[in-house]
N, CA, C and O atoms as CSV, one atom per row, in Angstrom:
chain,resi,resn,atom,element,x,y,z
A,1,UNK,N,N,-20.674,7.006,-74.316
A,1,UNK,CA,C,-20.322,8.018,-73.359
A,1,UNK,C,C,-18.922,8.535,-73.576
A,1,UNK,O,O,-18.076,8.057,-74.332
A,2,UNK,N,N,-18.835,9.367,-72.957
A,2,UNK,CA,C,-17.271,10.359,-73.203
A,2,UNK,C,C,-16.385,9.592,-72.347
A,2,UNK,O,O,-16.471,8.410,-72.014
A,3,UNK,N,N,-15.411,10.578,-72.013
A,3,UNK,CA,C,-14.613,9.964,-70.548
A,3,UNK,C,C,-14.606,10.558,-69.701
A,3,UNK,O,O,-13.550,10.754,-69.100
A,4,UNK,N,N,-15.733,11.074,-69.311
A,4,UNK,CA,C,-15.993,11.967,-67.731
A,4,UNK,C,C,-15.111,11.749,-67.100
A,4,UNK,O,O,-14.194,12.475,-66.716
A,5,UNK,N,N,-15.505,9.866,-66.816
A,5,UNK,CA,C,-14.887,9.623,-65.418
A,5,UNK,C,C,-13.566,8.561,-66.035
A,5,UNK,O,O,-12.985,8.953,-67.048
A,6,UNK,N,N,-13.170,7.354,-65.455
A,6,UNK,CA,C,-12.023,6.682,-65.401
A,6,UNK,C,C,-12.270,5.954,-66.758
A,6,UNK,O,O,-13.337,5.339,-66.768
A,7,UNK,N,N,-11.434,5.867,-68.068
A,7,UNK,CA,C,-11.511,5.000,-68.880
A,7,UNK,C,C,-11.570,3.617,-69.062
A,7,UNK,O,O,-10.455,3.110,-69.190
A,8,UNK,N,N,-12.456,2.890,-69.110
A,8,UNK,CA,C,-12.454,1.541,-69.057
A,8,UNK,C,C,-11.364,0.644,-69.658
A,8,UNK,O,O,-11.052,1.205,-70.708
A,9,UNK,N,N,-10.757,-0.277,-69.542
A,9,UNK,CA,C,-9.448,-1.062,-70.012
A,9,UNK,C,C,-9.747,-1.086,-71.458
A,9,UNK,O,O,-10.932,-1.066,-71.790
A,10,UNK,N,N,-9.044,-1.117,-72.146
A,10,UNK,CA,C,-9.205,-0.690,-73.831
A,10,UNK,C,C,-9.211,-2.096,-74.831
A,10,UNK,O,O,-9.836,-2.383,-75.851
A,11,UNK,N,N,-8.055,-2.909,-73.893
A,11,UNK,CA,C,-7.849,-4.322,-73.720
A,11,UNK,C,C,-7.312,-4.861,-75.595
A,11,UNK,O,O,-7.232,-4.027,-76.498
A,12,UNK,N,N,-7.152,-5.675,-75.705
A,12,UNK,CA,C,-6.536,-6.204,-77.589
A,12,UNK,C,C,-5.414,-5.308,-77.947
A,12,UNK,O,O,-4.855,-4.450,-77.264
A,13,UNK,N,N,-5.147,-5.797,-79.504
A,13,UNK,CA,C,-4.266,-5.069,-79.785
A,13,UNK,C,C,-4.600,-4.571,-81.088
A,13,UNK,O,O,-5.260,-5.339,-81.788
A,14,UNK,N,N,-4.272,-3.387,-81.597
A,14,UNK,CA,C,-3.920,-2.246,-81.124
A,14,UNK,C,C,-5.697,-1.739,-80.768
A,14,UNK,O,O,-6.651,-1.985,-81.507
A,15,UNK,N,N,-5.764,-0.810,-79.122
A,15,UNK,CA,C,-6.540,-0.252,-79.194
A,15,UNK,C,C,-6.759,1.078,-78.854
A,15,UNK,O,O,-5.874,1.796,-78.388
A,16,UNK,N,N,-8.324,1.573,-79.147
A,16,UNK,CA,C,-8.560,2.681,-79.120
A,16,UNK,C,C,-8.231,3.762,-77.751
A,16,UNK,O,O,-8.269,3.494,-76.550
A,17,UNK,N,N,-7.908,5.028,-78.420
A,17,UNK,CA,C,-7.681,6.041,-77.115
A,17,UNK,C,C,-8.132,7.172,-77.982
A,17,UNK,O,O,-7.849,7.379,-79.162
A,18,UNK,N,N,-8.983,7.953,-77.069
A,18,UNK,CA,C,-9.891,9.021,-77.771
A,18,UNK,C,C,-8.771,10.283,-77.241
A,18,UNK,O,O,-7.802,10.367,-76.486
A,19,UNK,N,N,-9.464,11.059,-78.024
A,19,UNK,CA,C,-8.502,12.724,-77.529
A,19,UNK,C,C,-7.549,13.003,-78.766
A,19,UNK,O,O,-8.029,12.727,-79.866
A,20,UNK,N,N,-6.167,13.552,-78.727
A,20,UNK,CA,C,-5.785,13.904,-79.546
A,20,UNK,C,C,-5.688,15.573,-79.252
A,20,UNK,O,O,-5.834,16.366,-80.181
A,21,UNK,N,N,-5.384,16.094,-77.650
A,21,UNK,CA,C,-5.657,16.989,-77.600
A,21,UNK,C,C,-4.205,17.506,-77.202
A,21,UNK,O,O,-4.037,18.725,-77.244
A,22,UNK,N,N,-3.621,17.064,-76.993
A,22,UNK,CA,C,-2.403,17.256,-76.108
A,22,UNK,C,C,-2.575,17.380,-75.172
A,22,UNK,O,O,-3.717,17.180,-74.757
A,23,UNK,N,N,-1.355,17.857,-74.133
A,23,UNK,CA,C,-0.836,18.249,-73.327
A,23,UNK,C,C,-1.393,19.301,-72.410
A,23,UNK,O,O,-0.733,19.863,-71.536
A,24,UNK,N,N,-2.852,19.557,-72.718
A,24,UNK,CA,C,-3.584,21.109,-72.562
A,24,UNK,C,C,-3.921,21.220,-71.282
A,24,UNK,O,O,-3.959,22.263,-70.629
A,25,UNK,N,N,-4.171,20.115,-70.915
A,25,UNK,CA,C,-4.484,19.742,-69.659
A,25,UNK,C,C,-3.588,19.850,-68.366
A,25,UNK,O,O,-3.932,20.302,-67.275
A,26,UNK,N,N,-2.430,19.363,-68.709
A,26,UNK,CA,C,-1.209,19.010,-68.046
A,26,UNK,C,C,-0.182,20.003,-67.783
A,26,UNK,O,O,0.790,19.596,-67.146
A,27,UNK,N,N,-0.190,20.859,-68.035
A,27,UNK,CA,C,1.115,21.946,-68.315
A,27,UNK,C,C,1.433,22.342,-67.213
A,27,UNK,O,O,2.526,22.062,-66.721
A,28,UNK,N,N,0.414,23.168,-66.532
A,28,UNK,CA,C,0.831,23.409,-65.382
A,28,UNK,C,C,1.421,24.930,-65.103
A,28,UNK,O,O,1.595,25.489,-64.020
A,29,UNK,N,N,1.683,25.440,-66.521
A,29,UNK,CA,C,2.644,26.961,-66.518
A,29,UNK,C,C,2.501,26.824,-68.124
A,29,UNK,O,O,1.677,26.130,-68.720
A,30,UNK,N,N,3.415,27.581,-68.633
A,30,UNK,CA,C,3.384,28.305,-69.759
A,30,UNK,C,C,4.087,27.260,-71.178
A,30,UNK,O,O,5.185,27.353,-71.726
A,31,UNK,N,N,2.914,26.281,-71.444
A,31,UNK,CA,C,3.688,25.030,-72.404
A,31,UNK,C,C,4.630,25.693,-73.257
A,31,UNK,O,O,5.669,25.033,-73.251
A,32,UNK,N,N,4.699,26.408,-73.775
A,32,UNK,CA,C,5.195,26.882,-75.273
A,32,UNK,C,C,6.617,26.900,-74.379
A,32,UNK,O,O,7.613,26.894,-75.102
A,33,UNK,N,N,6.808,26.914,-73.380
A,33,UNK,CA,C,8.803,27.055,-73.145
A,33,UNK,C,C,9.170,25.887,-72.501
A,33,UNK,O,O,10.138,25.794,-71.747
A,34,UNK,N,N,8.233,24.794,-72.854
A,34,UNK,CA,C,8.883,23.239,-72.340
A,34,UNK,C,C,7.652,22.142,-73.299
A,34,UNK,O,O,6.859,21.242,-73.022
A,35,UNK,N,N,8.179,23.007,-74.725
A,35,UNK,CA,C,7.598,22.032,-75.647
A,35,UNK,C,C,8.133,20.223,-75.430
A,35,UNK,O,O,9.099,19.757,-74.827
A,36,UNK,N,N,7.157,19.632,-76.119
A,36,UNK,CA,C,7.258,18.055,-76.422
A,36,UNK,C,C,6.202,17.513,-77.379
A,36,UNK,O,O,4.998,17.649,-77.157
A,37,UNK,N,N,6.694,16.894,-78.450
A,37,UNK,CA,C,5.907,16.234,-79.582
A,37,UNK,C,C,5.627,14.979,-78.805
A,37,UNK,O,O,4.698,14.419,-79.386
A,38,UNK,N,N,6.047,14.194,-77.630
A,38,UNK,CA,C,5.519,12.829,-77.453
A,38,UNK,C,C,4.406,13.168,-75.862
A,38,UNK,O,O,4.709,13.597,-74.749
A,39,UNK,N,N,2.799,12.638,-76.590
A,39,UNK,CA,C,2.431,12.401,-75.458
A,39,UNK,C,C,2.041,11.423,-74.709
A,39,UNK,O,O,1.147,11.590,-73.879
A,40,UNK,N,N,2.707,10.151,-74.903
A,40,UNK,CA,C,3.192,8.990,-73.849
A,40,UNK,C,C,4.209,9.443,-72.866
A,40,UNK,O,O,4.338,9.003,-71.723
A,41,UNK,N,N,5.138,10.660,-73.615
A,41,UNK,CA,C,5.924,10.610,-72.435
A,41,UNK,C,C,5.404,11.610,-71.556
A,41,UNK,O,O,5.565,11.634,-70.336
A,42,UNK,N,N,4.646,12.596,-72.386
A,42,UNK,CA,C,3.826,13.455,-71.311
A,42,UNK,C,C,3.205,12.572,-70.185
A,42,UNK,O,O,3.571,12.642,-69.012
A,43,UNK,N,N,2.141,11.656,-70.689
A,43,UNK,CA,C,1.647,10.416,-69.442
A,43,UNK,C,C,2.164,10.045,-68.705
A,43,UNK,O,O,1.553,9.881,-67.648
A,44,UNK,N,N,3.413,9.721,-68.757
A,44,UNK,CA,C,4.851,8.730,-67.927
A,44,UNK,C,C,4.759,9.760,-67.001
A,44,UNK,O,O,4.020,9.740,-66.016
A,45,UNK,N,N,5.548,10.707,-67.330
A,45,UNK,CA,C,5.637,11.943,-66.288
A,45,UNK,C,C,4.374,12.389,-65.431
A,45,UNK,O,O,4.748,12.835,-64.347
A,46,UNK,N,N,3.429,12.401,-65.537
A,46,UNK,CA,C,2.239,12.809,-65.049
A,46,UNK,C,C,1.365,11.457,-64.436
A,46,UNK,O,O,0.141,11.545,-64.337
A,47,UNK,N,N,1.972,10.400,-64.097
A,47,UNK,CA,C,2.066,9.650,-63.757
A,47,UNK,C,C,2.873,9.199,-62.654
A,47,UNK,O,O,2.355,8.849,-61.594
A,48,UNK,N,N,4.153,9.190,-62.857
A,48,UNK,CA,C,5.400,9.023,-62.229
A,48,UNK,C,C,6.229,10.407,-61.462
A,48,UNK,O,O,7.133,10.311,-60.631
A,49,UNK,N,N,5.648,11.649,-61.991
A,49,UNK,CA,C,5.888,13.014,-61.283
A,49,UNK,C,C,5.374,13.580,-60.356
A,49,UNK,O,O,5.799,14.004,-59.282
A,50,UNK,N,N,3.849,13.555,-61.124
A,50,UNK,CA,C,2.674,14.052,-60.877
A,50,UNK,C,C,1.667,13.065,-59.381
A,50,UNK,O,O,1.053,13.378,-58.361
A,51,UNK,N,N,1.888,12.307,-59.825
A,51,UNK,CA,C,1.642,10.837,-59.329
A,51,UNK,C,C,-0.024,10.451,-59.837
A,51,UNK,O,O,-0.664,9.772,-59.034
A,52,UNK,N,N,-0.544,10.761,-60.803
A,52,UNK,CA,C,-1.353,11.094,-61.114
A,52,UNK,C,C,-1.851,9.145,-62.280
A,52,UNK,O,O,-1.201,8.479,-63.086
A,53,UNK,N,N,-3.412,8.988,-61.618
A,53,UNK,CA,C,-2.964,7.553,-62.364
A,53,UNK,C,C,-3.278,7.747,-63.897
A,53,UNK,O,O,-3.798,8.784,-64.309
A,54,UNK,N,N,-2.979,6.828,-64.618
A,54,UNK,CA,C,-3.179,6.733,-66.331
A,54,UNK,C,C,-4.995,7.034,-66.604
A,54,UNK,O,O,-5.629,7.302,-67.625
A,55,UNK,N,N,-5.320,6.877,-65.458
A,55,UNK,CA,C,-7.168,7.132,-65.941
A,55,UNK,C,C,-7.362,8.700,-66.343
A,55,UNK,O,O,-7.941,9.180,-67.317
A,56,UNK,N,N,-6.480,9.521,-64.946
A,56,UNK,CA,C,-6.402,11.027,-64.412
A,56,UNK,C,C,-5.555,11.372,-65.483
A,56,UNK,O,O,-5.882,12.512,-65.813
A,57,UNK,N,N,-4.631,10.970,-66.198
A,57,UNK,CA,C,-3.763,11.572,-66.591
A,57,UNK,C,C,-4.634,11.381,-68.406
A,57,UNK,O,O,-4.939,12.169,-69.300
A,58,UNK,N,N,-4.704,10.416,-68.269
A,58,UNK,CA,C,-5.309,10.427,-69.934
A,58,UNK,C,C,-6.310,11.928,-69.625
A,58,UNK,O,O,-5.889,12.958,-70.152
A,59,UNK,N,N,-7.356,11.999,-68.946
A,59,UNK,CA,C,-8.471,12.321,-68.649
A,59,UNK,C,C,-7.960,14.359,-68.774
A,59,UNK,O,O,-8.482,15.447,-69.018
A,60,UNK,N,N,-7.000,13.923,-68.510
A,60,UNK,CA,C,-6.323,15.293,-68.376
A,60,UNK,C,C,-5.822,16.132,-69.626
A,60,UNK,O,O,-5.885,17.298,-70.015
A,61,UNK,N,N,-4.995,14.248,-70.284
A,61,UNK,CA,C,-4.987,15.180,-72.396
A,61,UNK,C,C,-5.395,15.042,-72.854
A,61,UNK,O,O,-5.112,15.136,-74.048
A,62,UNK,N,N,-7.090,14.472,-72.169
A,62,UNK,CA,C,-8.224,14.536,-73.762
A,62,UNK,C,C,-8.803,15.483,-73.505
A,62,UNK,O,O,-8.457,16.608,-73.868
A,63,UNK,N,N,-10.231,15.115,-72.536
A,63,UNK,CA,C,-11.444,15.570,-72.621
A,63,UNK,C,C,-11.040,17.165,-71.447
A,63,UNK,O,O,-11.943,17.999,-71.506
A,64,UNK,N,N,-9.989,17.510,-70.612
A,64,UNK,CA,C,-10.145,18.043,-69.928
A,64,UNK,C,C,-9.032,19.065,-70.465
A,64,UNK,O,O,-9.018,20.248,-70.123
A,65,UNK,N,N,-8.104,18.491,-71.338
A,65,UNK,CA,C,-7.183,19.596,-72.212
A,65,UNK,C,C,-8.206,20.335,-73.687
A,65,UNK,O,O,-7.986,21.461,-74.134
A,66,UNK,N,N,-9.113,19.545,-74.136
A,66,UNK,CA,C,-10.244,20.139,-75.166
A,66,UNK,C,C,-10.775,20.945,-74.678
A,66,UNK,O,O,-11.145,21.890,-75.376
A,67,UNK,N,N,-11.077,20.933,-73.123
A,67,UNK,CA,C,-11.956,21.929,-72.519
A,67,UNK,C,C,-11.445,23.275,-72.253
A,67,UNK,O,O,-11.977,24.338,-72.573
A,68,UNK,N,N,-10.009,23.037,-71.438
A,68,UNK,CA,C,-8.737,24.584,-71.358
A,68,UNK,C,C,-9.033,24.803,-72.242
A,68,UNK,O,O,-9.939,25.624,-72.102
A,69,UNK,N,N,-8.728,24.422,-74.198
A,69,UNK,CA,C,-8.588,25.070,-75.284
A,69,UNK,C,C,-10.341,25.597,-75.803
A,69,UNK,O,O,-10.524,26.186,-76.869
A,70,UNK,N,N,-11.227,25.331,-75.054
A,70,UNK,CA,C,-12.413,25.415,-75.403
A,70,UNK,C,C,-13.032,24.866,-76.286
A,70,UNK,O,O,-13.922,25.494,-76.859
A,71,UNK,N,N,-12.677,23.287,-76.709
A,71,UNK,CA,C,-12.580,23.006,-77.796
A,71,UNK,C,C,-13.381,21.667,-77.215
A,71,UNK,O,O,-13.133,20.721,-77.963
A,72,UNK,N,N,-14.229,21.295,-76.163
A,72,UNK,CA,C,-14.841,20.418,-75.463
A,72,UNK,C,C,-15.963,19.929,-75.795
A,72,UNK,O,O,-16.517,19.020,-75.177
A,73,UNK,N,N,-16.480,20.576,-76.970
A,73,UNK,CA,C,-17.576,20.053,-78.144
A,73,UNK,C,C,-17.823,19.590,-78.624
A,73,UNK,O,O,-18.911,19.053,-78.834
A,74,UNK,N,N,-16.431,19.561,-79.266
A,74,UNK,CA,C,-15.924,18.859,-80.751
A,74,UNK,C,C,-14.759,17.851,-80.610
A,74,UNK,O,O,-14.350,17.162,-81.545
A,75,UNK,N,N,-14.271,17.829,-79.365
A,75,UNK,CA,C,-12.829,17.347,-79.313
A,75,UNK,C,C,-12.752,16.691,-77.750
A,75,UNK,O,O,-13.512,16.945,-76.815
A,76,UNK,N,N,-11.755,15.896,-77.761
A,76,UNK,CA,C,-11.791,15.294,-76.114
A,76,UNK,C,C,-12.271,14.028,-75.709
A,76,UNK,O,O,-11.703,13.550,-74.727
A,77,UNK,N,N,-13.465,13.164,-76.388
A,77,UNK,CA,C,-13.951,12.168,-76.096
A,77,UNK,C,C,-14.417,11.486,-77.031
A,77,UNK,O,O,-14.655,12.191,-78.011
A,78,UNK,N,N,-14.631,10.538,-77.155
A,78,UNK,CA,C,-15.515,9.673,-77.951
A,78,UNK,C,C,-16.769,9.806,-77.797
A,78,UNK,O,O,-17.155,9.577,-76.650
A,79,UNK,N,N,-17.705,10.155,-78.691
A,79,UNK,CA,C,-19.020,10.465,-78.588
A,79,UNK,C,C,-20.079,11.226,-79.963
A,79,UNK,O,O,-19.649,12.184,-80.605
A,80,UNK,N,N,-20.792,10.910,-80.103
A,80,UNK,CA,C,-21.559,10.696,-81.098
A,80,UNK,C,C,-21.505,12.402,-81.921
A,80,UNK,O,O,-21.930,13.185,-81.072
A,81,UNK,N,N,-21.219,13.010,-82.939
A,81,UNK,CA,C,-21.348,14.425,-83.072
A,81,UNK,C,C,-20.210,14.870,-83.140
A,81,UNK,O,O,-19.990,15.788,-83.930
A,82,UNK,N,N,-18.905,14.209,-82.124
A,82,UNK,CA,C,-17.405,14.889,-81.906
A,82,UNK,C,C,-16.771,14.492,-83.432
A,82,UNK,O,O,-17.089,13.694,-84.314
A,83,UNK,N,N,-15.679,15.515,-83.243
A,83,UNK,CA,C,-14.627,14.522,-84.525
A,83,UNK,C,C,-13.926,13.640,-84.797
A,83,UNK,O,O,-12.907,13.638,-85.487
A,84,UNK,N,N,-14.664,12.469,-84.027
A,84,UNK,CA,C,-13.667,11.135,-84.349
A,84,UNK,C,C,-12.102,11.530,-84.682
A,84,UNK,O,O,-11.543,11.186,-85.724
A,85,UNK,N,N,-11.505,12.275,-83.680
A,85,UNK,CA,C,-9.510,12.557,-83.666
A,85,UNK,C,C,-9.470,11.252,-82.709
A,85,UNK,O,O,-10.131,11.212,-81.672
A,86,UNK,N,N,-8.596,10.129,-83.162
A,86,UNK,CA,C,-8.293,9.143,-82.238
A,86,UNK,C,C,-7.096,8.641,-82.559
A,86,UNK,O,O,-6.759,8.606,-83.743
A,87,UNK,N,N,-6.144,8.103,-81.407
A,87,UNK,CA,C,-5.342,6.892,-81.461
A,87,UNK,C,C,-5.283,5.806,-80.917
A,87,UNK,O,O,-5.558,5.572,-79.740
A,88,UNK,N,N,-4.805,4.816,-81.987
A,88,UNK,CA,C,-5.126,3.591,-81.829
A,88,UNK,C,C,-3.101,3.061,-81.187
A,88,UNK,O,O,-2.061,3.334,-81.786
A,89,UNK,N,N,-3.236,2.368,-79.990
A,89,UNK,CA,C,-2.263,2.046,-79.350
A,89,UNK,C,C,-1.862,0.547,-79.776
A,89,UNK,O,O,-2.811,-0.153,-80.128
A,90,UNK,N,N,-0.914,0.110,-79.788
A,90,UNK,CA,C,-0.326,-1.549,-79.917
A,90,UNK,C,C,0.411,-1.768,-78.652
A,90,UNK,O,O,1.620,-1.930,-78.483
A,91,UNK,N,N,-0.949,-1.730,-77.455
A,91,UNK,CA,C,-1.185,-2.100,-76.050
A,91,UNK,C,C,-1.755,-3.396,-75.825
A,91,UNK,O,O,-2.556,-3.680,-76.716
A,92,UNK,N,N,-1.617,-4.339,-74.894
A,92,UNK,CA,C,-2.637,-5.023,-73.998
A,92,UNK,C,C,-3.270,-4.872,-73.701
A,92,UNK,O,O,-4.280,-5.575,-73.726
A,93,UNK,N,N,-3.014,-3.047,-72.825
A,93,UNK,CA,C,-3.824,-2.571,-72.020
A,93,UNK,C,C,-3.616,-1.111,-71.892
A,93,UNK,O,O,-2.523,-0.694,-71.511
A,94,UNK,N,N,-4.749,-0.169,-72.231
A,94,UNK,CA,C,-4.688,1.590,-72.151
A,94,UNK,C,C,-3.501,2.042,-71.106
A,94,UNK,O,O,-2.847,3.047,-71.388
A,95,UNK,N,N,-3.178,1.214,-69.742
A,95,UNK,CA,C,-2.517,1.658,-68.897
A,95,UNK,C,C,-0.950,1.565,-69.733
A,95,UNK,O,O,-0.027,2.332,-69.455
A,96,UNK,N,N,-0.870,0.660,-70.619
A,96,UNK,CA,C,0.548,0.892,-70.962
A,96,UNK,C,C,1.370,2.006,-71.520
A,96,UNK,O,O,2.565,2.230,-71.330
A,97,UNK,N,N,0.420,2.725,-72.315
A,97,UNK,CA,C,0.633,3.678,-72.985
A,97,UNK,C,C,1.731,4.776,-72.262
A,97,UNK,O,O,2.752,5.253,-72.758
A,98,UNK,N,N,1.112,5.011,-70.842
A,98,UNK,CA,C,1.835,5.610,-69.983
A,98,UNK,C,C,2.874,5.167,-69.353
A,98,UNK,O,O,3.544,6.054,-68.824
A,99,UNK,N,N,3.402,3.656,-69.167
A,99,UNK,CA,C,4.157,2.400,-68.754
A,99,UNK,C,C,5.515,2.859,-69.515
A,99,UNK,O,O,6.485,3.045,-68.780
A,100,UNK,N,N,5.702,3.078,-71.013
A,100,UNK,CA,C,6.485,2.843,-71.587
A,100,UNK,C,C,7.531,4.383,-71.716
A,100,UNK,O,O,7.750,4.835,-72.840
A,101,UNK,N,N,7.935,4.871,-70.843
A,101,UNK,CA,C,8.707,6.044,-71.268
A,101,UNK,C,C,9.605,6.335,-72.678
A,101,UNK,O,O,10.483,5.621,-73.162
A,102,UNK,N,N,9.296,7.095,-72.967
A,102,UNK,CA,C,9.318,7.792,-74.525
A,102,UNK,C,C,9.577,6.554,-75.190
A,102,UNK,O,O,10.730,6.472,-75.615
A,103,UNK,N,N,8.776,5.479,-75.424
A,103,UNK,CA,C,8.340,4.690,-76.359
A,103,UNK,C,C,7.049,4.873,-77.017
A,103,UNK,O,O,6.068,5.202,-76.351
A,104,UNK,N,N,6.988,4.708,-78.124
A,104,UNK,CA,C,5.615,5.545,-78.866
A,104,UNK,C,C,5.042,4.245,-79.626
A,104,UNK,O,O,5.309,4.016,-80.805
A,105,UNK,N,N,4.087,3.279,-78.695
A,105,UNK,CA,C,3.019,2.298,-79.336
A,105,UNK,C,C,2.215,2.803,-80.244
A,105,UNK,O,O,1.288,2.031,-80.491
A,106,UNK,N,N,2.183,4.007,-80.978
A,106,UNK,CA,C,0.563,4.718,-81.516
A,106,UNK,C,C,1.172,3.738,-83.124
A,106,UNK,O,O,2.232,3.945,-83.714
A,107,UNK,N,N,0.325,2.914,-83.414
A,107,UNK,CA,C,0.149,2.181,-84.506
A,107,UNK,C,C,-0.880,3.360,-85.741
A,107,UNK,O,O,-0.459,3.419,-86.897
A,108,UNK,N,N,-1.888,4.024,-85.444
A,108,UNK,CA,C,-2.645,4.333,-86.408
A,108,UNK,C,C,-3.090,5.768,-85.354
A,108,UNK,O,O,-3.045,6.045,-84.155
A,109,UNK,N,N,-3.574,6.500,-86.781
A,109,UNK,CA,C,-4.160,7.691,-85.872
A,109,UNK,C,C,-5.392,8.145,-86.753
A,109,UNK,O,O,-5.617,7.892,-87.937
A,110,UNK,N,N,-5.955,8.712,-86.060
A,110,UNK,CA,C,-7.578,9.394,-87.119
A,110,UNK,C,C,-7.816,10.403,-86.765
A,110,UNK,O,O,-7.700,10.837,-85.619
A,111,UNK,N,N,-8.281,11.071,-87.935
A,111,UNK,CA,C,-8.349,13.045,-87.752
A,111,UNK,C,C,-9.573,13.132,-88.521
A,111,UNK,O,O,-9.553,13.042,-89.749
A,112,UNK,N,N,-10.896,13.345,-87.699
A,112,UNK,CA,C,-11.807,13.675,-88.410
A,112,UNK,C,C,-12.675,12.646,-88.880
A,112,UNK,O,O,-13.682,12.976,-89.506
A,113,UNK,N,N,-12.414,11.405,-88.656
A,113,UNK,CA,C,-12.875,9.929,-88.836
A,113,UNK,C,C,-11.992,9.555,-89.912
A,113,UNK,O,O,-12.306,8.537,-90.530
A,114,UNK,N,N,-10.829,10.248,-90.303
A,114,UNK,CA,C,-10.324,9.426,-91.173
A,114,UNK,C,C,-8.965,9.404,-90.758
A,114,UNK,O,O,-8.444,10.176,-89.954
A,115,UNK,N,N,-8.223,8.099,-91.601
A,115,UNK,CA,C,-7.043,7.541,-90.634
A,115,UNK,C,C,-5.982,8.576,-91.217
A,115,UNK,O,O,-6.298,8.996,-92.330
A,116,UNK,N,N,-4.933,9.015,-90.763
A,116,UNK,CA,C,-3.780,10.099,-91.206
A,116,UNK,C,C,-2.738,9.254,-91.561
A,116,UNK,O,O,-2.332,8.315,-90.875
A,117,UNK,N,N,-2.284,9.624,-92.713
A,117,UNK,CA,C,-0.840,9.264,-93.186
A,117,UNK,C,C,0.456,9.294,-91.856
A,117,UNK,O,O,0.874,10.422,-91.595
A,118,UNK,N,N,1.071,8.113,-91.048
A,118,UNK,CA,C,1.854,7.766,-90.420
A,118,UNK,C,C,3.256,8.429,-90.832
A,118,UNK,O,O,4.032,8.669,-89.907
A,119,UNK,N,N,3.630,8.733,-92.085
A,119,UNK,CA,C,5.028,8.035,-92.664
A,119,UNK,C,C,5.565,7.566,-91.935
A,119,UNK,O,O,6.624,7.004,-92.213
């Protein structure tokens, strides 16, 4: 299943987080004049601003920011057909991701089912 609803605990280390969509979800106004390359810290904030929990807020830069961009087909969730775009976190637990202000756990990432060069 996708992530309709609340993401289940992801739990080990490092684990999976589907999406890869940004921020699409979250903006709120006109992103392009309050750019940001980190979206953990997007989470923190939308979390801690927003008051919005890590289920709502993930939910917001995957499957529901793929959808603003129209891109809710192919992109946004984990699910059989999509393009496997994922990151893999060096969490306990999915909720941390958002826990850690502009600290960036993303250990590995995948574009297309295949893993992307980190440098």
């Amino acid at each position: 299943g996708g992530m309709g609803g609340a993401p289940g605990p992801m739990g080990g280390s490092p684990g999976p987080m589907g999406g890869g969509m940004g921020g699409a979800g979250m903006g709120g106004g006109d992103s392009s004049k309050e750019p940001t390359i980190s979206m953990p810290m997007v989470l923190s904030l939308a979390c801690t601003q927003m008051k919005m929990t890590v289920a709502e807020a993930l939910t917001a830069a995957t499957i529901n920011g793929a959808h603003a961009l129209d891109l809710g087909t192919r992109k946004g969730s984990v699910e059989v057909g999509k393009d496997a775009d994922l990151g893999f976190f060096e969490v306990d637990d999915y909720r941390e991701v958002a826990y850690w202000f502009g600290a960036n756990h993303c250990a590995a990432v995948m574009m297309g089912g295949r893993f992307a060069d980190m440098m």
